[in-house]
PDB file of N, CA, C and O in Angstrom:
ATOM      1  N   UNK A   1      27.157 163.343  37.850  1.00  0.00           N
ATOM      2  CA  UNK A   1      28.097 162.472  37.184  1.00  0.00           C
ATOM      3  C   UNK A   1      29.524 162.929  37.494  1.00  0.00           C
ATOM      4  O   UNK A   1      30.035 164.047  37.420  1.00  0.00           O
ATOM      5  N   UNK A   2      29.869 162.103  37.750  1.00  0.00           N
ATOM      6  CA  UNK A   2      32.057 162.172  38.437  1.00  0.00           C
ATOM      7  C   UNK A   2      32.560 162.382  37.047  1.00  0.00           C
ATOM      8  O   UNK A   2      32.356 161.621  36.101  1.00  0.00           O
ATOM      9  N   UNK A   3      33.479 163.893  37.017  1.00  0.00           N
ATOM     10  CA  UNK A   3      34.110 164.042  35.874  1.00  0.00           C
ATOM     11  C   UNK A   3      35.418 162.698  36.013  1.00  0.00           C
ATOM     12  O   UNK A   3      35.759 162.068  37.014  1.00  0.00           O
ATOM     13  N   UNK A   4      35.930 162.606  34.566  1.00  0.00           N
ATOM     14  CA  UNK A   4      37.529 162.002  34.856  1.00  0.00           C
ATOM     15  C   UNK A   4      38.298 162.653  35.147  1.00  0.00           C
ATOM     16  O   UNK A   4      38.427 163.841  34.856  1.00  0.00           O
ATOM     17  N   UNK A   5      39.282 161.672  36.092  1.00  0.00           N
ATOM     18  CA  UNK A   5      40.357 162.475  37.308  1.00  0.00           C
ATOM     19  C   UNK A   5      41.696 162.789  35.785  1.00  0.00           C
ATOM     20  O   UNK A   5      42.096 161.801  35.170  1.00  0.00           O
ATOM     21  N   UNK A   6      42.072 163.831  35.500  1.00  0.00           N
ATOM     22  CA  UNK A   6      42.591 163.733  34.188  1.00  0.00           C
ATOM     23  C   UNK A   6      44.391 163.943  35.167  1.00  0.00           C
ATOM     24  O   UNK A   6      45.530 163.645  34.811  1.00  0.00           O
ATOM     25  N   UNK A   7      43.987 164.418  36.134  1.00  0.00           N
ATOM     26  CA  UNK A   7      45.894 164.131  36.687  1.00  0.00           C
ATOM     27  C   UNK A   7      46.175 163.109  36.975  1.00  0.00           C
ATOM     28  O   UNK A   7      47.385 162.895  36.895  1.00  0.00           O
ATOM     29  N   UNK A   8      45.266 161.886  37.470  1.00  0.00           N
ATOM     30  CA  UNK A   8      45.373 160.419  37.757  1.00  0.00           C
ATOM     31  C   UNK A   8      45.778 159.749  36.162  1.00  0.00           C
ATOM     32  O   UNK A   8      46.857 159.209  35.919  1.00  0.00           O
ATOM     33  N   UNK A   9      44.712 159.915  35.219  1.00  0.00           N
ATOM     34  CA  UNK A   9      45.145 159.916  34.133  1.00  0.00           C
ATOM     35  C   UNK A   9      46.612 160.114  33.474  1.00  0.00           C
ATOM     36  O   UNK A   9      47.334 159.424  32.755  1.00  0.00           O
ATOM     37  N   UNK A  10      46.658 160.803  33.795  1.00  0.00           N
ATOM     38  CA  UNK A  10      48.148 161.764  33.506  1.00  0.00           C
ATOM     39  C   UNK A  10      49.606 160.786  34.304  1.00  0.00           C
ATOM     40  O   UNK A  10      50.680 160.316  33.929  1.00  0.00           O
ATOM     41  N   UNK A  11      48.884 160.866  35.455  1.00  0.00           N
ATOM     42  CA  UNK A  11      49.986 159.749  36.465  1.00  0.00           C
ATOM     43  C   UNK A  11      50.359 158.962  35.825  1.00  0.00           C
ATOM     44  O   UNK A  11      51.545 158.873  35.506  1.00  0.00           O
ATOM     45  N   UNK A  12      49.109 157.867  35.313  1.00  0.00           N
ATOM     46  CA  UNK A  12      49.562 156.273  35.332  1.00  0.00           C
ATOM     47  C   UNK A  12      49.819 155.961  33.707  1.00  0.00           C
ATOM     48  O   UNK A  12      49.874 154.877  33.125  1.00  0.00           O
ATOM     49  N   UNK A  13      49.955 157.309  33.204  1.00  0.00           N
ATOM     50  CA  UNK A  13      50.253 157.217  31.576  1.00  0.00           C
ATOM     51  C   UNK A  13      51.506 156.043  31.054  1.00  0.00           C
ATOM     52  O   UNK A  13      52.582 156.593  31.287  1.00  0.00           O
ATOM     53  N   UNK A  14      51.670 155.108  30.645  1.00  0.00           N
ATOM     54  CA  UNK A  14      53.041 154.611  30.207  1.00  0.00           C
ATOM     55  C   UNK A  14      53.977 155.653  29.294  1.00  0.00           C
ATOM     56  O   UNK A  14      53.558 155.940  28.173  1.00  0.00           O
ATOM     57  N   UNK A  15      54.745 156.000  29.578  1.00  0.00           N
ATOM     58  CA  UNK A  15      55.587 156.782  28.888  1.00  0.00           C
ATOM     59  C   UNK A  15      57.120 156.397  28.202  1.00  0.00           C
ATOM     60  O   UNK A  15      57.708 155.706  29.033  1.00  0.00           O
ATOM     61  N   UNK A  16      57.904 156.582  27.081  1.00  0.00           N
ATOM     62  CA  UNK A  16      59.178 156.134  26.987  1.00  0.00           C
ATOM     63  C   UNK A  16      59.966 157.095  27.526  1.00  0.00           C
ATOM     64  O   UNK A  16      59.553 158.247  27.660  1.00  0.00           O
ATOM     65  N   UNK A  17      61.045 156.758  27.846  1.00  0.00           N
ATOM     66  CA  UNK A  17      62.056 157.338  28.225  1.00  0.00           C
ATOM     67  C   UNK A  17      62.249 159.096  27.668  1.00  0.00           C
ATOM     68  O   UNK A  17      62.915 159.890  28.332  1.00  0.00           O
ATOM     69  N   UNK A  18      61.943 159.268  27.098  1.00  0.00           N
ATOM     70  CA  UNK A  18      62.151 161.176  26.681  1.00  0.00           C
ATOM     71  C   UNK A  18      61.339 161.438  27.078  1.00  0.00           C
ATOM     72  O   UNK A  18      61.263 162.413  27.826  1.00  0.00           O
ATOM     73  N   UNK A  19      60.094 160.501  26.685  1.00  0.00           N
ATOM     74  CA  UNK A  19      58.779 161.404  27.578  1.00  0.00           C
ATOM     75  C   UNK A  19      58.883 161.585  28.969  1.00  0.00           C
ATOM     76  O   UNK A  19      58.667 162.712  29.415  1.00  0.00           O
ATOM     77  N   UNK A  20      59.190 160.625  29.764  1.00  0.00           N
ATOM     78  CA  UNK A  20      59.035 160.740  31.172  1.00  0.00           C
ATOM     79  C   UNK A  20      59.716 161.501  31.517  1.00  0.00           C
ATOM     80  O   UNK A  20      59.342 162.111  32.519  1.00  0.00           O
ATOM     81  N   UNK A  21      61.465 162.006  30.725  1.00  0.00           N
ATOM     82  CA  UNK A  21      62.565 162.740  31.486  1.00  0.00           C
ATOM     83  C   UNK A  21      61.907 164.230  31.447  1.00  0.00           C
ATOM     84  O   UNK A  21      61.885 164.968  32.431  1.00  0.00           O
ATOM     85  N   UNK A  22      61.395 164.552  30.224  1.00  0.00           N
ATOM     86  CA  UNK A  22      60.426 165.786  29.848  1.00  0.00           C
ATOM     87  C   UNK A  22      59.135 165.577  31.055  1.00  0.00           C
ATOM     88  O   UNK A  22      59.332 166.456  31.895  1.00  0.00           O
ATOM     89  N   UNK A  23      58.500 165.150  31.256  1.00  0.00           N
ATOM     90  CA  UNK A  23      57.483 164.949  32.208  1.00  0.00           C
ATOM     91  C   UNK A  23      57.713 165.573  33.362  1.00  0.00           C
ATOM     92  O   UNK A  23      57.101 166.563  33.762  1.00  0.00           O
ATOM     93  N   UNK A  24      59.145 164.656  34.262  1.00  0.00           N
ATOM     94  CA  UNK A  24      59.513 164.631  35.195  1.00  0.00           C
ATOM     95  C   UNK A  24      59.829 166.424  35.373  1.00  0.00           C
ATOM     96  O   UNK A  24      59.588 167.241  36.262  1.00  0.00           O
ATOM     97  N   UNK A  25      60.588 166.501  33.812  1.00  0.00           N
ATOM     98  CA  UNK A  25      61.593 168.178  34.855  1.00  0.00           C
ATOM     99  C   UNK A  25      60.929 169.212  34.410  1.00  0.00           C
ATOM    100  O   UNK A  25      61.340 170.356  34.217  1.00  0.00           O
ATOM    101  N   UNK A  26      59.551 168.624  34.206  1.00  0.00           N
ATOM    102  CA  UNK A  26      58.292 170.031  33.627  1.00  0.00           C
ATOM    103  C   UNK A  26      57.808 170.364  35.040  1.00  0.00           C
ATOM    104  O   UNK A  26      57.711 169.482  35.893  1.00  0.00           O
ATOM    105  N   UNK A  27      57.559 171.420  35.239  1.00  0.00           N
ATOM    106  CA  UNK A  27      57.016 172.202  36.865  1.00  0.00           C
ATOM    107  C   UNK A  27      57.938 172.188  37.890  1.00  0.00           C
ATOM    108  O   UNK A  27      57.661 172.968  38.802  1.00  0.00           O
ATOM    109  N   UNK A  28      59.137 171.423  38.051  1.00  0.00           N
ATOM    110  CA  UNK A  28      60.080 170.758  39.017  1.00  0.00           C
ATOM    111  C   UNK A  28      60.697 172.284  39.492  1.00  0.00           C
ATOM    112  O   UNK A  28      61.134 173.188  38.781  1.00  0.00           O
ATOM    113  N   UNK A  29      60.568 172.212  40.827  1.00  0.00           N
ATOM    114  CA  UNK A  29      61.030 173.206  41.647  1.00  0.00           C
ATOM    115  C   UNK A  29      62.537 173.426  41.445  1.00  0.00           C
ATOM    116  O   UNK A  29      63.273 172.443  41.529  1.00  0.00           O
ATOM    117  N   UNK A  30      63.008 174.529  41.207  1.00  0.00           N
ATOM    118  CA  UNK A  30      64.422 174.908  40.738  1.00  0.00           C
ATOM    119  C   UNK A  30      65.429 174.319  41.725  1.00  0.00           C
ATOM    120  O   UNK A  30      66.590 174.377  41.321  1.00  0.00           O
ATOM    121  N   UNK A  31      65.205 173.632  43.217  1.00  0.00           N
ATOM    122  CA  UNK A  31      65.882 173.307  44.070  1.00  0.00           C
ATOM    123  C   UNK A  31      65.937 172.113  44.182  1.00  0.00           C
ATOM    124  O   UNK A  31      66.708 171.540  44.952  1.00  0.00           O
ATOM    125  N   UNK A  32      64.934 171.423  43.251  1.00  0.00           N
ATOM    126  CA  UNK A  32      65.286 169.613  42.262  1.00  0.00           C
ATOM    127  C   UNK A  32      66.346 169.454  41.329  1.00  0.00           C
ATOM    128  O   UNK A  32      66.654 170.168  40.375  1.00  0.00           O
ATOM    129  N   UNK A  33      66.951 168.211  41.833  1.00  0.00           N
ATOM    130  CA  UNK A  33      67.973 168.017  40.574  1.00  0.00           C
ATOM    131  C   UNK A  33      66.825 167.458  39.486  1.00  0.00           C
ATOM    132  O   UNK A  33      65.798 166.876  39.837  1.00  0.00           O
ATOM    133  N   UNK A  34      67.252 167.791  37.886  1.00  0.00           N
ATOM    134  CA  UNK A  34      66.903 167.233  37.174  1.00  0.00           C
ATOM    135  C   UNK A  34      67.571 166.380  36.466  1.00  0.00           C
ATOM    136  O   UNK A  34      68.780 166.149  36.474  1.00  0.00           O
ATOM    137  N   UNK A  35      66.436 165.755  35.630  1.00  0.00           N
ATOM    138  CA  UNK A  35      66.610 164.318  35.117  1.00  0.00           C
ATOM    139  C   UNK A  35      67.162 164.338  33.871  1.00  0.00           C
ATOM    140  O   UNK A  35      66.630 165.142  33.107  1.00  0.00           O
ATOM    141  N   UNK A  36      68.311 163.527  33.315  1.00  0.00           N
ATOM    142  CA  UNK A  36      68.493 163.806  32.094  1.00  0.00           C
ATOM    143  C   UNK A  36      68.891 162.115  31.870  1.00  0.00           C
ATOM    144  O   UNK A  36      69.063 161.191  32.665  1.00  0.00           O
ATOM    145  N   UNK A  37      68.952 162.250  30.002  1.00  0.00           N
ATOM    146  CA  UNK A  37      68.479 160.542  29.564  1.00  0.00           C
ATOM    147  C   UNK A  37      69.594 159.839  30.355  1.00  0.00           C
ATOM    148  O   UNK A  37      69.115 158.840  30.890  1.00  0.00           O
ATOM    149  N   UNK A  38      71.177 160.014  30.688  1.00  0.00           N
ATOM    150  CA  UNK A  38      72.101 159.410  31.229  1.00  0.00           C
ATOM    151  C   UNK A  38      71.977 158.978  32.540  1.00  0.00           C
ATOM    152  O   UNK A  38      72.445 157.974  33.077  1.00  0.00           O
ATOM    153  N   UNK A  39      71.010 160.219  33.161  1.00  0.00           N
ATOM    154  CA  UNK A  39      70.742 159.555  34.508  1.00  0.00           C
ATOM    155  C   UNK A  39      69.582 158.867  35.070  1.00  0.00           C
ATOM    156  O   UNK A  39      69.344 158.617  36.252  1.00  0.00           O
ATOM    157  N   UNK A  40      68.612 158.490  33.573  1.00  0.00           N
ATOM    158  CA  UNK A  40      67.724 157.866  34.124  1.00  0.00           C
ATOM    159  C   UNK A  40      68.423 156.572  33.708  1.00  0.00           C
ATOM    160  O   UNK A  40      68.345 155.722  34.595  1.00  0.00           O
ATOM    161  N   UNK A  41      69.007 156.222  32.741  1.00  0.00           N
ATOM    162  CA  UNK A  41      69.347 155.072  32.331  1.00  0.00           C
ATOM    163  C   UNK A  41      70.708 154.352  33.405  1.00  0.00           C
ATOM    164  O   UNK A  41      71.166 153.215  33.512  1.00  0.00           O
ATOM    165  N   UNK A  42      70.973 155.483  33.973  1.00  0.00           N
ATOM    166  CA  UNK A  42      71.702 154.724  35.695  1.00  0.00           C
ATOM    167  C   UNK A  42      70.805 154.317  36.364  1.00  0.00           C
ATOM    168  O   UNK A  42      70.965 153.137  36.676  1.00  0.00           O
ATOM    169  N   UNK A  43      69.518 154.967  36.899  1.00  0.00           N
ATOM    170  CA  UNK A  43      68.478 154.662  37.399  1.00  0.00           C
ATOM    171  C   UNK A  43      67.695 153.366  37.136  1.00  0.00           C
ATOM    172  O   UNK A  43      67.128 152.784  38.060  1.00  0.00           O
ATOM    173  N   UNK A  44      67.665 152.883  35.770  1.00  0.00           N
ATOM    174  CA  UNK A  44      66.974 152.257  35.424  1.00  0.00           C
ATOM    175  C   UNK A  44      68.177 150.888  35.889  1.00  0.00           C
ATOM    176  O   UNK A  44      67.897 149.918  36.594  1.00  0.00           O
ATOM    177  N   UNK A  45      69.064 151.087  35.469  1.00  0.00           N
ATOM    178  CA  UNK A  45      70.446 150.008  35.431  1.00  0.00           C
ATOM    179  C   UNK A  45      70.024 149.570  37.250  1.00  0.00           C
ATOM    180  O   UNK A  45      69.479 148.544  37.656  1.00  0.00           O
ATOM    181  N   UNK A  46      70.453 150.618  37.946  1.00  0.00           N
ATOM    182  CA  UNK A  46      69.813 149.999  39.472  1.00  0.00           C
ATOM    183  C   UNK A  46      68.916 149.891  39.891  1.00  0.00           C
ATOM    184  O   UNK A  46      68.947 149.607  41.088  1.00  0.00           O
ATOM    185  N   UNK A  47      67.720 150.013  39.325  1.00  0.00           N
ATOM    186  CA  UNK A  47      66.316 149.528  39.696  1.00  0.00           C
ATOM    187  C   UNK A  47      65.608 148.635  38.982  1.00  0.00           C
ATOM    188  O   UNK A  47      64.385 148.763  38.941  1.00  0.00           O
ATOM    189  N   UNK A  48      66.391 147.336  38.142  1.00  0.00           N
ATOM    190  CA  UNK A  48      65.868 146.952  37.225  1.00  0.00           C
ATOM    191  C   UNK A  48      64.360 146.137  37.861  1.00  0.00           C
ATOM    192  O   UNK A  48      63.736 145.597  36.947  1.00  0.00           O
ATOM    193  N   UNK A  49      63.781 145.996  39.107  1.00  0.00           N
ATOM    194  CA  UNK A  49      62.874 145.409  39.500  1.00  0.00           C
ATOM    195  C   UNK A  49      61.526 146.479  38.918  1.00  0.00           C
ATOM    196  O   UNK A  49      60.436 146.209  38.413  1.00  0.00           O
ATOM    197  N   UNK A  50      62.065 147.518  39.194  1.00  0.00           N
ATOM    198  CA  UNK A  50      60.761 148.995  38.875  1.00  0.00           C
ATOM    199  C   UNK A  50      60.259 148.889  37.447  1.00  0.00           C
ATOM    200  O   UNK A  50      59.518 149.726  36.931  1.00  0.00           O
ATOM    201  N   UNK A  51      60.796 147.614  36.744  1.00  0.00           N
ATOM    202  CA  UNK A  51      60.688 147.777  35.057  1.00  0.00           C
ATOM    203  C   UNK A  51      60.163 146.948  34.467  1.00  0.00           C
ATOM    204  O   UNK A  51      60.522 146.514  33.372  1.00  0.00           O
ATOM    205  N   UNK A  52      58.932 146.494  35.308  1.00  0.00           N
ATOM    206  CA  UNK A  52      58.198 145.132  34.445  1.00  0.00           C
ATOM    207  C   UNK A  52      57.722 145.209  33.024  1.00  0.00           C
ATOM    208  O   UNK A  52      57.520 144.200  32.350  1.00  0.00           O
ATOM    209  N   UNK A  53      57.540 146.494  32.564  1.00  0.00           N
ATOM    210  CA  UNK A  53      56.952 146.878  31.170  1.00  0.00           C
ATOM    211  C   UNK A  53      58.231 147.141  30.304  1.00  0.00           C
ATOM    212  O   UNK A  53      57.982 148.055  29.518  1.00  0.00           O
ATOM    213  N   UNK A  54      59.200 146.785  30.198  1.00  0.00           N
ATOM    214  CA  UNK A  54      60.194 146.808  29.366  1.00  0.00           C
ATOM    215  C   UNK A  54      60.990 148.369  29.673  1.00  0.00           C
ATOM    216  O   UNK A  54      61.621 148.598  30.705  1.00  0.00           O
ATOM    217  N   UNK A  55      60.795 149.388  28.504  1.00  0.00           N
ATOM    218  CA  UNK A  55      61.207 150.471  28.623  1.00  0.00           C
ATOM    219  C   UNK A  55      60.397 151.768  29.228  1.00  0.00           C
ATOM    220  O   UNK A  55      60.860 152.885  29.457  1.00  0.00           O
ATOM    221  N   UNK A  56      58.813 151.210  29.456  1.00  0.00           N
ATOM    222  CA  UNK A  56      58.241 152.047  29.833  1.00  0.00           C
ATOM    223  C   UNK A  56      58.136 152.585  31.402  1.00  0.00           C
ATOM    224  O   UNK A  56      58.401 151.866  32.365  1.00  0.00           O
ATOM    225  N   UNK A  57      57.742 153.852  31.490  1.00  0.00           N
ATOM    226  CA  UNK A  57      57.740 154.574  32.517  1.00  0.00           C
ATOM    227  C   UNK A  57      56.588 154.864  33.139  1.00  0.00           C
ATOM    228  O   UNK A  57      55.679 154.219  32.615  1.00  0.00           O
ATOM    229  N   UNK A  58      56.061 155.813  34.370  1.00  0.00           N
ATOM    230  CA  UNK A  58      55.161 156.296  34.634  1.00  0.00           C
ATOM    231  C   UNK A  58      55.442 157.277  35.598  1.00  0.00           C
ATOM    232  O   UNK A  58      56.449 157.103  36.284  1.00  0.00           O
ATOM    233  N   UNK A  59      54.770 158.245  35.780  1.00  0.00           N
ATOM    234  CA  UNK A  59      54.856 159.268  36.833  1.00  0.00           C
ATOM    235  C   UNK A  59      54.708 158.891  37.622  1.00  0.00           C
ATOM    236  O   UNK A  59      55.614 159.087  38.432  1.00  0.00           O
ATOM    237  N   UNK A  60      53.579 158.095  38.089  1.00  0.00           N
ATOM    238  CA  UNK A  60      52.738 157.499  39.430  1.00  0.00           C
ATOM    239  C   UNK A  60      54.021 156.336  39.848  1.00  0.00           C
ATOM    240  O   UNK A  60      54.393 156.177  41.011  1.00  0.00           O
ATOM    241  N   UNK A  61      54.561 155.629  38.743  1.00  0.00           N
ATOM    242  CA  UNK A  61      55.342 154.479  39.472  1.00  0.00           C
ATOM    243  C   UNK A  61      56.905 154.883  39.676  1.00  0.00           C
ATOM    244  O   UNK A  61      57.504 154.365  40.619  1.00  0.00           O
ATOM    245  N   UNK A  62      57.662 155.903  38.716  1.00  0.00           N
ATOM    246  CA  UNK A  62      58.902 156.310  38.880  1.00  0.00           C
ATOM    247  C   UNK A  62      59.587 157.578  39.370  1.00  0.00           C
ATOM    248  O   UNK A  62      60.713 157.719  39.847  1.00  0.00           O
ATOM    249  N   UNK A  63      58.161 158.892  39.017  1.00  0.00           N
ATOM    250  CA  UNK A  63      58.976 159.890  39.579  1.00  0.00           C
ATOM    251  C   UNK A  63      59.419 160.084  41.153  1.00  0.00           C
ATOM    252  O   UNK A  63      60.472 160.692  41.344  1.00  0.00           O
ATOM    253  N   UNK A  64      58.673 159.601  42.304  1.00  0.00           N
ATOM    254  CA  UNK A  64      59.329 159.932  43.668  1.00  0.00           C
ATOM    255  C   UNK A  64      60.690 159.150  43.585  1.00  0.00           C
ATOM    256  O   UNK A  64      61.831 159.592  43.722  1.00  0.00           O
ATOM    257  N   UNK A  65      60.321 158.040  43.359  1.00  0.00           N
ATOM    258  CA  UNK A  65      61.474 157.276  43.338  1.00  0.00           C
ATOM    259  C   UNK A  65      62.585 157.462  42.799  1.00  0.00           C
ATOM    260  O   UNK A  65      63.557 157.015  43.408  1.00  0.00           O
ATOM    261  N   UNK A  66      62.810 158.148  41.539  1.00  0.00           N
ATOM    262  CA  UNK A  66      63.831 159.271  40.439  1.00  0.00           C
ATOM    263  C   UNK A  66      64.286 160.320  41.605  1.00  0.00           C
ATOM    264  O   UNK A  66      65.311 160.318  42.287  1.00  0.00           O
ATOM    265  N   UNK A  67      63.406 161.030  41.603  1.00  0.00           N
ATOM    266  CA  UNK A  67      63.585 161.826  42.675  1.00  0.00           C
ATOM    267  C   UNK A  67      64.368 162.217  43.968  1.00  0.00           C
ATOM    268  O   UNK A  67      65.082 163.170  44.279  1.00  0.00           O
ATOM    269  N   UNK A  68      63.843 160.841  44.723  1.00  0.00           N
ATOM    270  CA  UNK A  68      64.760 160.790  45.835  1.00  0.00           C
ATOM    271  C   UNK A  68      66.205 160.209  45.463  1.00  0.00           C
ATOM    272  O   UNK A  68      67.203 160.679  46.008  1.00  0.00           O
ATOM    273  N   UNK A  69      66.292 159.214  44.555  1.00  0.00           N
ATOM    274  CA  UNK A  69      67.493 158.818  43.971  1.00  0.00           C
ATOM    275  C   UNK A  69      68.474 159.999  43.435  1.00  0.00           C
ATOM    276  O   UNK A  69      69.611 160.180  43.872  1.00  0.00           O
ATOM    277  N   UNK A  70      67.843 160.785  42.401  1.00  0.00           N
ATOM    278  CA  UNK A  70      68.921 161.864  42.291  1.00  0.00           C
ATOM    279  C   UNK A  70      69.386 163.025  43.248  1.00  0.00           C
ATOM    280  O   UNK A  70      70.428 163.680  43.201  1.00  0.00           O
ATOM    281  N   UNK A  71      67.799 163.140  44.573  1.00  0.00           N
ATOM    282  CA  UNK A  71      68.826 163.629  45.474  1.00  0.00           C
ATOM    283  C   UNK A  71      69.643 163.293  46.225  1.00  0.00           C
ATOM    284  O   UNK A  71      70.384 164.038  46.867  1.00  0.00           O
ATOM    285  N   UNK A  72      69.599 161.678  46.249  1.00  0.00           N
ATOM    286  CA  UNK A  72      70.713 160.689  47.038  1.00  0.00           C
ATOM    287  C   UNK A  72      71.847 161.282  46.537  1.00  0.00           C
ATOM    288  O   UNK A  72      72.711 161.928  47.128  1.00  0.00           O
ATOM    289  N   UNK A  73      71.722 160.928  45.149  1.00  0.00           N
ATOM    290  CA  UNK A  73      73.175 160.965  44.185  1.00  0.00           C
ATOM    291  C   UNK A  73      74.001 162.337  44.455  1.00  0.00           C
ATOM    292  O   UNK A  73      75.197 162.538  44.668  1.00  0.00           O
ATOM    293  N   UNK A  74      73.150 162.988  44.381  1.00  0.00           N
ATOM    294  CA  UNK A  74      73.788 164.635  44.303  1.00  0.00           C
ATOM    295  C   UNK A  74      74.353 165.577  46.007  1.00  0.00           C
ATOM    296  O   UNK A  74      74.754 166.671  46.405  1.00  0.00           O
ATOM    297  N   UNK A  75      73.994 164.145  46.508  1.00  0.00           N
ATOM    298  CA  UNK A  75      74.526 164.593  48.110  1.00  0.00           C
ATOM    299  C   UNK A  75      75.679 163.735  47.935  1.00  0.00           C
ATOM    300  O   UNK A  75      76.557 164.597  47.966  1.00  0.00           O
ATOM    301  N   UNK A  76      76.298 162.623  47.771  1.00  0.00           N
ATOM    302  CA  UNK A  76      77.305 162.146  47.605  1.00  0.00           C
ATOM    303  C   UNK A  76      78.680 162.789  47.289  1.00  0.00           C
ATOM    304  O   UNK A  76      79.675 162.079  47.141  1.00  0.00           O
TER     305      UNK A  76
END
């Protein structure tokens, strides 16, 4: 019997906004910018397509994408 995949789980969790920013900058390699509520809510302001569920989030659907965005930002 196939256990449940509990990090897939974990991925596609809907999360609100504190949760995900906490999510995101839990394990995050010290050479990641991290996420804080001001800069996801820029994030969110320019990606309003990524936001079909209102305020909710997900690991699986927002963190690369957070990600590469704040290292866009922080090379600027």
């Amino acid at each position: 019997m196939k256990l449940p995949d509990l990090d897939r789980a974990r991925s596609e969790k809907l999360l609100s906004f504190s949760d995900f920013m906490r999510s995101y900058n839990e394990n995050l390699p010290l050479e990641f910018p991290r996420a804080s509520l001001a800069l996801l809510r820029e994030f969110k302001k320019a990606h309003t397509a990524l936001f079909k569920n209102d305020n909710l989030w997900s690991l699986d659907q927002h963190r690369k994408k957070v990600m590469d965005w704040l290292t866009s930002k922080r090379a600027e």
